[in-house]
C-alpha positions in Angstrom: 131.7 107.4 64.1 130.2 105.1 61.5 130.2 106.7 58.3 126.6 109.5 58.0 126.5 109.0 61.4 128.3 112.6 62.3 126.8 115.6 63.6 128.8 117.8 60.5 130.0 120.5 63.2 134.0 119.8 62.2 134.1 121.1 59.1 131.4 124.0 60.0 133.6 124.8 63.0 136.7 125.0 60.9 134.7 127.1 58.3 133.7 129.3 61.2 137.0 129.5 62.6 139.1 130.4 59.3 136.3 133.3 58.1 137.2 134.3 61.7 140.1 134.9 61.1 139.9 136.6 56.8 140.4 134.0 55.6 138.6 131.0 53.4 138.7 127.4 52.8 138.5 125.2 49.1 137.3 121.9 48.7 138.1 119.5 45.9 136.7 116.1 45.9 137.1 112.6 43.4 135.2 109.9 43.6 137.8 107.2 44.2 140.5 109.7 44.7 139.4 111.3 48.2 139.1 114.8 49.2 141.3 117.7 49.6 140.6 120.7 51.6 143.0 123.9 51.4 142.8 126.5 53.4 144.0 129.8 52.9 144.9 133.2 55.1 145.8 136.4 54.2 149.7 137.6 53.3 151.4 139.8 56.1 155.0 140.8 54.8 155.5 141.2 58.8 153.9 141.0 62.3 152.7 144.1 63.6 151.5 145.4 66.7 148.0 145.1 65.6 148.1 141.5 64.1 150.0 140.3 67.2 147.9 138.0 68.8 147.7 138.2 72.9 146.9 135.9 75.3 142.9 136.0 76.3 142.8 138.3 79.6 140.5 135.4 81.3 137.1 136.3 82.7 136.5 135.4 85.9 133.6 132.0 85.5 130.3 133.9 87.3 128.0 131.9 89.5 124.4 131.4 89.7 121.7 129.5 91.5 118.8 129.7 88.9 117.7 127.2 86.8 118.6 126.4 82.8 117.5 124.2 80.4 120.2 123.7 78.0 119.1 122.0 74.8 122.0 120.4 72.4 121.8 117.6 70.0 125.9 116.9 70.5 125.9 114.7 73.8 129.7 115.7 74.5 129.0 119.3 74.2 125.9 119.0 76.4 127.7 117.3 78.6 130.7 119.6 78.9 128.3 122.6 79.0 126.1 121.0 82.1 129.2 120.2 83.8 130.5 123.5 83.3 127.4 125.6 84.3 126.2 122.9 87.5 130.2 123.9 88.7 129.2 127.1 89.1 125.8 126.8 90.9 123.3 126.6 88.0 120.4 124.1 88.5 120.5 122.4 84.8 117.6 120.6 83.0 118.8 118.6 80.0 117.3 117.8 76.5 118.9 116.2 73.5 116.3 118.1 71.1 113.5 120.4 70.9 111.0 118.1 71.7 112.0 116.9 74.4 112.9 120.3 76.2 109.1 120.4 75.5 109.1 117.9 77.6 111.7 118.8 80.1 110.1 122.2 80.8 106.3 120.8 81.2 107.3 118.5 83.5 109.8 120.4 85.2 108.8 121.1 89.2 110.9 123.4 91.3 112.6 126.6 90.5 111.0 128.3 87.1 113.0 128.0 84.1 114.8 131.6 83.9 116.8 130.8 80.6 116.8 128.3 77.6 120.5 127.8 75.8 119.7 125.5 72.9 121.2 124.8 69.7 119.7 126.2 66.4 119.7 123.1 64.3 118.7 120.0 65.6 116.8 116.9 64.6 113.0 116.2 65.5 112.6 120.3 66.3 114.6 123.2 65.9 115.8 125.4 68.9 113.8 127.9 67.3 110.6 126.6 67.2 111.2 124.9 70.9 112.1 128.8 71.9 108.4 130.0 70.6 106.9 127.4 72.1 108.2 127.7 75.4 107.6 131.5 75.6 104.0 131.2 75.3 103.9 128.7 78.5 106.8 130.8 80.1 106.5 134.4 80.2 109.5 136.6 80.4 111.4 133.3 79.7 115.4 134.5 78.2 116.4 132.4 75.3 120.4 132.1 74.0 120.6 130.2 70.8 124.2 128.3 70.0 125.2 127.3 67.0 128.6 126.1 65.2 127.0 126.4 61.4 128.2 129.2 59.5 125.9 132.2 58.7 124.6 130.9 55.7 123.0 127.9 57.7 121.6 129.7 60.2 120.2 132.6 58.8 116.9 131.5 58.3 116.4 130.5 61.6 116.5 134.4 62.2 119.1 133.6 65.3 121.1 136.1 63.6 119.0 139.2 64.0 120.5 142.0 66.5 117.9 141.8 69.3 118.4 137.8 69.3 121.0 136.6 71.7 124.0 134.1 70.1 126.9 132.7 71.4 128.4 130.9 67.8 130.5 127.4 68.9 132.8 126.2 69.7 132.8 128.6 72.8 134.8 128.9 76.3 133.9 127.9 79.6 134.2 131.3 80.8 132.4 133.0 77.1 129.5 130.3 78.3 129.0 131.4 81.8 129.6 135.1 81.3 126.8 135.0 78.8 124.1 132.9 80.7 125.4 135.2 83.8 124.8 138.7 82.0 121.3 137.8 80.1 119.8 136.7 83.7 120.9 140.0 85.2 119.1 141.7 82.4 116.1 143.2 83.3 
C-alpha cells in the first residue's frame, strides 16, 4: 500500500498477539535512520507441562440459515469473514462502514437481521454508534463488535464492558462461527 494509506491493524495485531502471550514490544525510531521494533518474552530456564503449547482441539464450524450483517472497514477480512460464514449457511449483508450498514439494514428485504458483527473503529461511523442506531429500528437485534486494536484503543468505545460481546482479531474460522453460532442461540 501507498504510504498512510494502511489500515494500522499489523502492528496493533502484533501488539495484541505479544501481550497475549506476557510479553511486550519497544519501539525506537530516527528520522533518517528507520525504525526498530524489539520485542520481548518472558525467560523460562525450561519447558514445562504447563507452558507446553498443544495443538488447538478444532471446533467443529456450526451452521446457520439466518441472516448477518457483518460490517468491517478491511475489504480482505470482510471478505474472508463473508466467505466463511455464507459456507456455512448464513445469509450475509455487507457494509464497509457504519454508515452504510445504515444503509444495508434499511434497505434490507427478506429475512430480519438477527445479528450485527462489525468492527469497533472505522471511518465515517464507528460500529458503536451504527450498533445504537440499529437497535432502536431493530428490536432484540444481537450485536458482536471485532476489533484488532489493543485495549487502550478501544476502551472508550465501551466494547470492552462484560455484558458486551467481543471476538478481538485476528480470529479463526471456526472462533468466528462458533461465536455468531452461540449468541443466536441465546435467548
Amino acid at each position: 500500500l501507498p504510504e498512510g494509506k494502511g489500515t494500522g491493524l499489523g502492528l496493533a495485531t502484533c501488539q495484541t498477539i505479544i501481550k497475549q502471550c506476557n510479553g511486550c514490544i519497544a519501539v525506537q525510531s530516527e528520522p533518517g535512520k528507520g525504525t526498530k521494533f524489539k520485542i520481548y518474552f518472558p525467560y523460562a530456564e525450561e519447558a514445562t507441562k504447563s507452558t507446553i503449547v498443544q495443538p488447538a482441539r478444532l471446533k467443529p464450524f456450526l451452521r446457520g440459515t439466518e441472516t448477518v450483517l457483518l460490517v468491517e472497514d478491511e475489504p480482505a477480512v470482510r471478505n474472508l469473514a463473508c466467505n466463511i460464514l455464507e459456507s456455512q449457511g448464513y445469509n450475509v449483508l455487507r457494509a464497509n462502514n457504519g454508515q452504510e450498514g445504515l444503509r444495508v439494514a434499511r434497505e434490507s428485504k427478506g429475512q430480519p437481521i438477527r445479528l450485527v458483527i462489525t468492527d469497533v473503529i472505522m471511518p465515517h461511523m464507528s460500529g458503536t454508534v451504527m450498533a445504537e442506531w440499529l437497535k432502536v429500528t431493530l428490536p432484540g437485534l444481537k450485536v458482536l463488535f471485532t476489533s484488532g486494536y489493543t485495549d487502550d484503543a478501544i476502551a472508550k468505545f465501551g466494547v470492552l464492558d462484560p455484558n458486551v460481546a467481543f471476538l478481538p482479531k485476528p480470529y479463526t474460522p471456526s472462533a468466528l462461527t462458533y461465536r455468531v453460532r452461540e449468541m443466536l442461540d441465546e435467548k
